[in-house]
Structure formats: structure tokens, C-alpha cells
VEXMAR-136735 format. One record per residue (C-alpha): residue in three letters; y, x, z. Coordinates in steps of 0.02 Angstrom, whole numbers, plus 50000, padded with zeros to 5 digits. Layout:
VEXMAR-136735
ALAYXZ ...
END
This chain:
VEXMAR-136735
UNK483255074450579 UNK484435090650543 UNK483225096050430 UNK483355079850320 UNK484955079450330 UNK485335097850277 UNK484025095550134 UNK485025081150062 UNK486385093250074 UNK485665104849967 UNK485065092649855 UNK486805085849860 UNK487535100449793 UNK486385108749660 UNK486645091149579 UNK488285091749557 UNK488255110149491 UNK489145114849659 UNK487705129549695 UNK486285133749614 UNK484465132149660 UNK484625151749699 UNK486065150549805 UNK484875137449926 UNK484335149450063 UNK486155159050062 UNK486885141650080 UNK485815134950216 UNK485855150950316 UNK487765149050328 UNK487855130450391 UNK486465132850516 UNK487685147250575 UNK489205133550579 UNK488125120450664 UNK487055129450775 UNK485435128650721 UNK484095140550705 UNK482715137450574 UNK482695125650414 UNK481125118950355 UNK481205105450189 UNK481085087850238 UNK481085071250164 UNK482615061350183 UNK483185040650157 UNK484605043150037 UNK486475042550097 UNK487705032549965 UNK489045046350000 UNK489425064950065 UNK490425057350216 UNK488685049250274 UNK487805066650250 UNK489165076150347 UNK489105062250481 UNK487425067850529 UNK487665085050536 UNK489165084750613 UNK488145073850765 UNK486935089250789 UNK488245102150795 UNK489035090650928 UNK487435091651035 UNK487235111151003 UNK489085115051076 UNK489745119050911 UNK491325104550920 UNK492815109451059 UNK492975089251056 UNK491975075450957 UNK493465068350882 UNK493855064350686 UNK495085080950709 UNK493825094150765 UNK492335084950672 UNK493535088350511 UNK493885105950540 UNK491835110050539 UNK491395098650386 UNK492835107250300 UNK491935123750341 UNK490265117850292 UNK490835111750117 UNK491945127450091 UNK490085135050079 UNK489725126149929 UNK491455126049829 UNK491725141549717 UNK492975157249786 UNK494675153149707 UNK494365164849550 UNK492745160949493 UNK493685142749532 UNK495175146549387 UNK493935155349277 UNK493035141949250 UNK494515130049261 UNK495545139049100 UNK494075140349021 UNK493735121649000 UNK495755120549005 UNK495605129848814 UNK494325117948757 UNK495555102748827 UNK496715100848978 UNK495795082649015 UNK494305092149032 UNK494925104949150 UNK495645092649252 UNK494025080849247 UNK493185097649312 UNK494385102049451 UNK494715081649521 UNK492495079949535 UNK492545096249628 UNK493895092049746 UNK492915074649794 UNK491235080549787 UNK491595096849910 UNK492505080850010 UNK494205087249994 UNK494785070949937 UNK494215059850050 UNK493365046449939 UNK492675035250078 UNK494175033950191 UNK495315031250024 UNK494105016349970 UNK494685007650153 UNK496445005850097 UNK496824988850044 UNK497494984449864 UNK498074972049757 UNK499644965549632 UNK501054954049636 UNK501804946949519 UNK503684948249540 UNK504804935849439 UNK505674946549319 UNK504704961049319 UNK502804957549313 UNK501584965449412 UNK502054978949556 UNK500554987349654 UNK500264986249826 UNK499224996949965 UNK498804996850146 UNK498505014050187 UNK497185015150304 UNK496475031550258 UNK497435045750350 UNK496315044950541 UNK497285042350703 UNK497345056350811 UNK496585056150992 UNK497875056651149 UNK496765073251191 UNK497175081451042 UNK499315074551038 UNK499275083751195 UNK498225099151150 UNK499445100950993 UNK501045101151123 UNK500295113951211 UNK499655126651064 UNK500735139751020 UNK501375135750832 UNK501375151350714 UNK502275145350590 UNK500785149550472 UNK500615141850335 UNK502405135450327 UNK502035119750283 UNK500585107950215 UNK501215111150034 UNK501025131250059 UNK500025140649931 UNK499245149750096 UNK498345133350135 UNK496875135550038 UNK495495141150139 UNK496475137850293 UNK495335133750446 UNK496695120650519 UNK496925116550720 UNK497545100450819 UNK499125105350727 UNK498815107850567 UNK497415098050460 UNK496065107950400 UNK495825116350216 UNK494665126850215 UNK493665118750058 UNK495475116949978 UNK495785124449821 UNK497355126349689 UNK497635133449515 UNK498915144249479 UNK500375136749326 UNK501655143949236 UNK503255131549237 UNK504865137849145 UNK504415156649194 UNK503925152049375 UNK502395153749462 UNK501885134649511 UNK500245126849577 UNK499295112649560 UNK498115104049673 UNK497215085649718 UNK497965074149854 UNK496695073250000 UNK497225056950027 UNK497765050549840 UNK498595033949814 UNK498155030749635 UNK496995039849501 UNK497045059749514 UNK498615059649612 UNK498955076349615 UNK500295089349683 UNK501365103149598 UNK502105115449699 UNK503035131549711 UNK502355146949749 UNK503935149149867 UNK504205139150028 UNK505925134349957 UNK506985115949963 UNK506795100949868 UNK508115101249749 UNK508445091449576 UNK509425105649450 UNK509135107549274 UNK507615117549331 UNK506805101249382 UNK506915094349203 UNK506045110149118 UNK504535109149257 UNK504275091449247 UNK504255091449054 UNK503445109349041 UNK501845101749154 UNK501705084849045 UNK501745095548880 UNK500335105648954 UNK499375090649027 UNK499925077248921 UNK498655064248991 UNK499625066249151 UNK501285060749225 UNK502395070649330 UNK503935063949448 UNK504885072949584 UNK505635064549741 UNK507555065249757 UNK508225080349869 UNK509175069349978 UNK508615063350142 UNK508085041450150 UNK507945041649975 UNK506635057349956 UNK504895061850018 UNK504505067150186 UNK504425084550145 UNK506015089550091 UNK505745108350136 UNK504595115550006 UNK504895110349819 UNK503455101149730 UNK503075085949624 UNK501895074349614 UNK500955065049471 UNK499095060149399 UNK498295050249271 UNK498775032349303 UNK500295022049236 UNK501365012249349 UNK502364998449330 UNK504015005749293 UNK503295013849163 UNK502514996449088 UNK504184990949091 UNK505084991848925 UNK507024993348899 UNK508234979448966 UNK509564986548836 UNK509745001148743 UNK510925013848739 UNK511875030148652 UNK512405045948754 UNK513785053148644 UNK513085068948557 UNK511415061848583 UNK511005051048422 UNK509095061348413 UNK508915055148579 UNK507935036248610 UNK509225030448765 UNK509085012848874 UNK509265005349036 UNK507444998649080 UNK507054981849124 UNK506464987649304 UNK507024983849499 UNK507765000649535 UNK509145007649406 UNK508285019549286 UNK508685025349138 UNK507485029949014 UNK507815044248864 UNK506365048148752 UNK506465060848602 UNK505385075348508 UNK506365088848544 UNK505735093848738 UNK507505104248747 UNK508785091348705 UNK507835079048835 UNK508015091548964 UNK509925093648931 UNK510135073348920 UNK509275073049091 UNK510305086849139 UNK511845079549095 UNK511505063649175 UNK511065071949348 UNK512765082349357 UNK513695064349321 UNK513015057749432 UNK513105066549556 UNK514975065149542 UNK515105046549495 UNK516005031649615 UNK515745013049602 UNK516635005149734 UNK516244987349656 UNK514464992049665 UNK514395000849840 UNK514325016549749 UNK515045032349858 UNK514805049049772 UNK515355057749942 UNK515825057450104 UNK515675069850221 UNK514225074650125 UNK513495070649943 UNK512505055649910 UNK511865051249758 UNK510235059549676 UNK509045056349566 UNK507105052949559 UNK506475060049389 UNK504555054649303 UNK504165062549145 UNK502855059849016 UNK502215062048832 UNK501855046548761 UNK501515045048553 UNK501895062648540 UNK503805061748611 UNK504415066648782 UNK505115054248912 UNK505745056249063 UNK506365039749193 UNK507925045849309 UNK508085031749425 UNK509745032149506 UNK509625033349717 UNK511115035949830 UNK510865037150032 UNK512495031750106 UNK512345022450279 UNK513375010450350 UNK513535002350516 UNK512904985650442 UNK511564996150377 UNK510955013750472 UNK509495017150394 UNK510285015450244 UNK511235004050096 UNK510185006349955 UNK508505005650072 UNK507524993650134 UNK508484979250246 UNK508064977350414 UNK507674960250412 UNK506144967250298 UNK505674982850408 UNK504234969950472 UNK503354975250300 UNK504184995250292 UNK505415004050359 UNK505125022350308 UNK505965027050154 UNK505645021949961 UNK505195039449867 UNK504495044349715 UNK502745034149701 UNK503695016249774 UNK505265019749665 UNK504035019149531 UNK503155003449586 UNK501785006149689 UNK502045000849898 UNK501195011550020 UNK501205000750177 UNK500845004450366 UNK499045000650421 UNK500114990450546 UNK500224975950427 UNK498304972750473 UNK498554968550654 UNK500074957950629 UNK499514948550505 UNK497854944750530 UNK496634942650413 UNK497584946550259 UNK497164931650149 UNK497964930249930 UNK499324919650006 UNK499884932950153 UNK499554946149995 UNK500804936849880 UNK501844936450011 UNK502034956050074 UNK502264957649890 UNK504014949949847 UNK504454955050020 UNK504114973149922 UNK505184966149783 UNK506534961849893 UNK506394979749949 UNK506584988649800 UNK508074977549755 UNK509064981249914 UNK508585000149825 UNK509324996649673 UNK511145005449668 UNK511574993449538 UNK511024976649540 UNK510184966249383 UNK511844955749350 UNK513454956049280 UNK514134967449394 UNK512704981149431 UNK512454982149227 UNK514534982549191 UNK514204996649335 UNK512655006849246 UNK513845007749074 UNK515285012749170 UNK514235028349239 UNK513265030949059 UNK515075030048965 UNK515445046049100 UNK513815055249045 UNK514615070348938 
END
């Protein structure tokens, strides 16, 4: 059976331009040294509907043969990682290829790089395709997505203990880490050895960009710095974000806000995330426009969406990023007591979560307004998610939720049951009433007398 299996392989890969038919004896040689085998012959095979099947079965020998510490999804990850680093291209014949469709159009280059990362199963299509989604309409606002995500595997008690007990080396950093790629990962540390990233230039910086293993919408993909250094939103931001759309403008890029509850869960390396798919804040047109004084070039509103964003659109890429600018340092600084609106404390609180695009040849960029003050009524946070709904979520509301699109626990399944269109609709405004308790100012008299009061301070 090995032999079938590692001749669908094969087959696998010269299709998909992955090796050539010369490279098939090289290639072979090196898995049966992976797996533990010791001869190949050409065999017939049934046909598997995915790589995941392919890699199942191989995986199953090298089990048998000794070459797995522990059959577990962990360990089992690690080799197939190794086996399909075989047949992905060394990082520079990788970017040679990559900037050479990138001159004949950035879509293309990215179409090239997105098939390789799921056909050498770095994206894993076949776990993503278990989450479960759908939309909801929520009065108001139309639709907002929705997704179980049941793709990331559990880990085995074996290998929560093994991880305890393994000396951490601190290498790479963290999961974001430019030394990541080609990384053979441990009970600690998930494996990347078929992971690859291209190298960007972003206001004079040296950025990367790479593919979501586990991606949430279409070509979700990751930006981030060369350097291991802190989330932070600075004027810096606003040149990145708009530098990256201008060179891919078929994409969208957003950064979480640096502030703990309202940012990302990795708050120690700098990076943004984005992709080719439009969510429903960005459906959602302006609730009322707007002028920033000095700003008359400048398209300004207050969109019609659950969290407070403001939306400012224009041709000129520079004055947008001083506009954006401008409105992070105010509000940074700016107090709304009737609104619940603390600038400070014993620490800052408000930030900002920043999307920008190129849409009919203009720039845009959404800076939704967050702030992360707690109170004793509410610990994990004011403008976060109530605990009367932490049934549905309780972790926090960043970047890809802000902008409409719920990633829920895979919890959901075993408390509800079989989730059936009226359960569905129902998880859904509970995600509505989420991202209102988010909102720092509320869609009525008050929140939008609050949102002028703060644009009138924008200077």
C-alpha cells in the first residue's frame, strides 16, 4: 500500500507544477528516508479527493516503521510538514518566481503563492472546510458572518505534559517570527517546515507576507515585521497599511489595536492581517457624512456599522495617512464621560483598529474606535462582550470580528446540539448584541452627539 500511496504523491505533485517529472526519484528517495521505508516500486492507486487523505496513509506506515515519537495529530503534523517541505520550492527560487509573476500583476503573484501554500498543505484546506458558517441578518445592519472554528486540532494530555516538561529556547520568538519558515516545530511549537514568506518593502521597512494556516475567510493572509517588536498603532501603521493595499490593491489590510481586550492575541510582534474578501463593515455605507477641518480633499463619514468607525477616503495616499493620523493622536486623548468614555486611568485606554483599501482608484481606510477600560460591573471589560453573552464568546473582539465576521469556540457544538437555522439565527444577534456592547458610542442620540464631539476635536 506505501507504494500507492507514495505514487499518488508524486503524481500529486508534478500536477500541480510542485516538482517536475525529473525531480521524481530525488523526491521519493527523501520521503522514504522520513518514513522509513526502503525501496519504491510504481503502483496503481484508487484516487484520494485531497492531500490530507494521501498524507493520512503515509503517515500510518511511518507509524508502524518507528518513525512517529507518538501517533497523535501533533507528531503526525510535524512529519507531513517534512514530507511536503520536499516538494515546495527553497525560499528563493520561491520569491523569484513570486516577483516575477508579481511584475506581470500582483493578483497573479498572489494566486501563485495562496495554491502553493494549500497544495504543499500549509493551509490546511480539509480541517478549514469543518468549520461551520453561515449569515445573520442583523436589524439595522444587514448581514454579519459567522464561524465555528473547528479547525485548529486538540492537543493530547501526553503531549500538554511533554510540552511542560521540554526545555523552551525561546527560538523562534514567536509564531509570527520570520525564523519560522522551515522550522521543524515540537509539542511546543507547531510545525513549519513547508512554510514559506515573501519578503515586502513597507514605508522603508523590511515586512513579510505569508498565508494563514488556518484562514478564516478567502486568502487571509499575515503581514509582519522582520523585527520581533510590539503591536503598536503610530503614524507608521497608516503608511504600511496603505503602502500594502497600493501594492496589492485586490487585497485589504487591517491591524488589531495595541491595547490588551480590544487587540489580537499576539500583542508582542507587530503584524497585520488582511486577504481578498470584503466584510460587512466594509458593505456598509456612511450613516452621515462628515468634514475634518483642513480636510475638504478628504471623503469623511461616520459609517452606518455596529462598532464606531469612521471612514475617510481620498486620492492622495499622503493626506489619508495624516487624516488617520490625526484622528489616532485625538483620540487617544479624548473623554466622554456621558458615553463611558475614559481616555486614562492609571493607564491609557483608547486605541484604534485600522482596515485599509483601494477601492475605484482612491484610498480608504476604516478606524473603528475601541477603548479597554474595566469596571467592577464589568472585568473583562466595558466596551466587550457582556457576560450574560460569554455563553456564545468571551475572548476578545479584534480586528476580523470588529469588522464583522464571529469566530466562535468549537464549544458552541456540544452545548447546543445539533445546530439547526433557528439556533444559527440565534448565536447571530447574540453576535450583534456583542459587537454593540463594543461599540464606544452607541447608534442614538447620545453615542452620535458623542462621535461629533470627538471628530469636532480632530485637528
Amino acid at each position: 500500500m506505501i507504494n500507492s500511496y507514495l505514487s499518488e504523491l508524486l503524481d500529486y505533485a508534478i500536477e500541480r507544477n510542485m516538482i517536475e517529472k525529473v525531480d521524481e526519484t530525488y523526491a521519493v528517495n527523501r520521503v522514504l528516508n522520513l518514513i522509513g521505508g526502503e525501496s519504491f516500486e510504481r503502483k496503481e492507486y484508487q484516487k484520494h479527493s485531497n492531500i490530507e487523505e494521501i498524507l493520512s496513509g503515509i503517515l500510518d506506515y511511518a507509524f508502524e516503521k518507528g518513525k512517529l515519537e507518538m501517533n497523535t495529530t501533533t507528531y503526525r503534523d510535524i512529519l507531513s510538514a517534512d514530507i511536503m517541505d520536499i516538494f515546495t520550492s527553497i525560499p528563493s527560487v520561491l520569491y523569484n518566481k513570486y516577483f516575477e509573476k508579481y511584475n506581470s500583476s500582483p493578483k497573479e503573484a498572489t494566486d501563485y503563492f495562496y495554491a502553493l501554500s494549500q497544495n504543499n498543505n500549509y493551509i490546511m484546506r480539509e480541517r478549514i472546510n469543518k468549520n461551520i458558517v453561515w449569515k445573520t441578518n442583523v436589524e439595522g445592519y444587514g448581514e454579519i458572518d459567522l464561524s465555528i472554528n473547528l479547525s485548529k486540532p486538540e492537543k493530547d494530555p501526553k503531549e500538554i505534559a511533554l510540552a511542560k516538561l521540554s526545555k523552551q529556547s525561546g527560538y523562534p520568538k514567536c509564531l509570527l517570527c520570520k525564523e519560522n519558515v522551515g522550522f521543524e516545530g515540537n509539542v511546543s511549537h507547531p510545525p513549519r517546515a513547508n512554510h514559506r514568506i515573501i519578503p515586502i518593502t513597507l514605508s522603508g521597512e523590511q515586512w513579510y507576507f505569508q498565508y494563514s494556516p488556518y484562514g478564516y475567510f478567502n486568502e487571509h493572509c499575515i503581514l509582519l515585521h522582520g523585527e520581533h517588536e510590539p503591536m503598536k498603532i503610530t503614524r507608521k501603521t497608516f503608511e504600511r497599511l496603505i503602502g500594502f493595499v497600493e501594492q496589492y490593491p485586490h487585497y485589504f489590510m487591517g491591524s488589531n489595536a495595541g491595547l490588551p481586550i480590544v487587540g489580537g492575541s499576539i500583542l508582542t510582534h507587530d503584524h497585520y492581517q488582511g486577504g481578498n474578501y470584503e466584510f460587512p463593515c466594509a458593505k456598509a455605507d456612511f450613516r452621515f457624512k462628515v468634514k475634518f477641518d483642513g480636510f475638504d480633499d478628504i471623503e469623511a463619514g461616520v459609517v452606518n456599522w455596529i462598532l464606531s468607525t469612521i471612514r475617510i477616503i481620498g486620492e492622495d495616499k499622503e493626506r489619508v495617512i495624516e487624516l488617520a493620523d490625526k484622528i489616532n493622536e485625538a483620540w487617544k486623548n479624548f473623554t466622554s464621560e456621558e458615553n463611558g468614555v475614559l481616555a486614562f486611568t492609571d493607564e491609557p485606554h483608547n486605541a484604534i483598529t485600522p482596515i485599509a483599501r483601494k477601492r475605484n482608484g482612491k484610498f480608504e481606510m476604516d478606524l473603528i474606535l475601541r477603548n479597554n477600560r474595566t469596571s467592577d460591573e464589568h472585568p473583562y471589560g466595558i466596551f466587550h462582550a457582556h457576560e450574560e453573552y460569554h455563553y456564545i464568546k468571551k475572548e476578545n473582539i479584534g480586528l476580523i470580528e470588529a469588522m464583522g465576521l464571529a469566530v466562535l469556540p468549537p464549544r458552541l457544538t456540544t452545548q447546543f446540539g445539533e445546530l439547526t437555522d433557528e439556533i444559527k439565527n440565534d448565536i447571530g444577534q447574540v453576535f450583534g448584541k456583542i459587537l454593540e456592547n463594543c461599540a464606544v458610542f452607541k447608534n442614538n442620540e447620545v453615542g452620535n452627539k458623542g462621535i461629533l464631539e470627538f471628530i469636532s476635536t480632530v485637528k
